[in-house]
C-alpha positions as CSV (number, residue, x, y, z in Angstrom):
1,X,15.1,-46.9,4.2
2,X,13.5,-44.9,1.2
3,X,13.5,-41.8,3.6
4,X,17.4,-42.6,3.8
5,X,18.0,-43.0,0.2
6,X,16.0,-40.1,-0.6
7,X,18.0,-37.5,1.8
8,X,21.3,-38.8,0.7
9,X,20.0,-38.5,-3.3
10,X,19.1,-35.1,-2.5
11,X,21.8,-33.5,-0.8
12,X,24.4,-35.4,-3.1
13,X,22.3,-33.4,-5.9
14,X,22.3,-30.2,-4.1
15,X,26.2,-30.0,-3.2
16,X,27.2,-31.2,-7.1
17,X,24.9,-30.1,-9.2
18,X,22.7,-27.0,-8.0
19,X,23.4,-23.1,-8.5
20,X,22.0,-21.7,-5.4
21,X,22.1,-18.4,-7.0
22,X,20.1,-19.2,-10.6
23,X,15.9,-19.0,-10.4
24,X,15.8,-22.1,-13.0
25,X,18.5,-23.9,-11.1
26,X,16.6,-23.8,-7.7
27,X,12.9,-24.9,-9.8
28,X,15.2,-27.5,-11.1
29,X,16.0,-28.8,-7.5
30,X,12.7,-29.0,-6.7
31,X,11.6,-30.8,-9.8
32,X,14.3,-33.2,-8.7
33,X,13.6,-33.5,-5.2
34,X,9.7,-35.3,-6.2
35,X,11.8,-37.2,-9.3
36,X,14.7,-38.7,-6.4
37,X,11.3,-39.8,-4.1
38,X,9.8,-41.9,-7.0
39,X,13.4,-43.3,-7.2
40,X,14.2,-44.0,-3.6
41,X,10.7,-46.2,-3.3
42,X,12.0,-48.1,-6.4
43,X,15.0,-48.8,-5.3
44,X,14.3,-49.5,-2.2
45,X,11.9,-52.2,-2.8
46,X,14.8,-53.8,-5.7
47,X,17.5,-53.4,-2.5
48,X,15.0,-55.5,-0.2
49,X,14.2,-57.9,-2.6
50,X,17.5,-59.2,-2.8
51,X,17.8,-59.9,0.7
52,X,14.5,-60.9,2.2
53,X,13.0,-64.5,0.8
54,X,10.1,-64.5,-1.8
55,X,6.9,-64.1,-1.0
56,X,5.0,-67.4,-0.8
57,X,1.5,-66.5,-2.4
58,X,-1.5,-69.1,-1.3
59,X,-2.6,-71.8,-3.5
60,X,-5.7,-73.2,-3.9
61,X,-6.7,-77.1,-3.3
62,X,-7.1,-79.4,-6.8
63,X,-10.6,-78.7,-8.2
64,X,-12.5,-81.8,-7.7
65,X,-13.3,-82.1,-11.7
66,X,-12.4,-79.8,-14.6
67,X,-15.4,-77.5,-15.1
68,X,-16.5,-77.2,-19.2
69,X,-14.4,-73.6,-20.2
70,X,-15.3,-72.0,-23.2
71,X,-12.9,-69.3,-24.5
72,X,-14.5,-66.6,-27.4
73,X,-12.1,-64.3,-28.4
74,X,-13.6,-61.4,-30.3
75,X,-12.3,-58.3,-31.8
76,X,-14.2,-55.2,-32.7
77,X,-18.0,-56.3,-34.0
78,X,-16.7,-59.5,-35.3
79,X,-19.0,-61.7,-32.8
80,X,-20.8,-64.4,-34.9
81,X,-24.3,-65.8,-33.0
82,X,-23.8,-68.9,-34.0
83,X,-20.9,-69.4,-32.0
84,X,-22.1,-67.9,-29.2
85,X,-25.3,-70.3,-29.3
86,X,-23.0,-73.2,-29.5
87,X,-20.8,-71.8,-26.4
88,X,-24.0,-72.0,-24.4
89,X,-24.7,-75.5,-25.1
């Protein structure tokens, strides 16, 4: 499919849009030709995710009991000891 997409990008680009007779037209064409891959894979995946059902990612079982979670959120050197000593506890 993203081979598909890519070919058709590509030579709808190089009928409309390319001088076959200009140097900077031609390095333009190439250019394009990597940019119109990138854009094939995107699209194909958005194309296939329309159609084709979501993809069920595994779950894990209920924890047993809530384990003790202690969340320090620190920005440049402003980390005070004290606070870490009591997050040990």
């Amino acid at each position: 499919m993203v081979f598909g997409i890519w070919i058709t990008t590509v030579l709808a680009f190089g009928a409309i849009a390319v001088n076959w007779y200009l140097h900077v037209s031609l390095a333009q064409f190439v250019l394009m030709v990597l940019f119109l891959f990138s854009f094939a894979f995107v699209f194909s995946k958005r194309l296939l995710s329309l159609f084709l059902p979501p993809y069920q990612l595994p779950v894990l079982d209920r924890l047993a009991h809530q384990p003790k979670v202690a969340v320090l959120y620190a920005t440049m050197n402003d980390v005070v000891p004290a606070c870490v000593r009591a997050i040990r506890q």
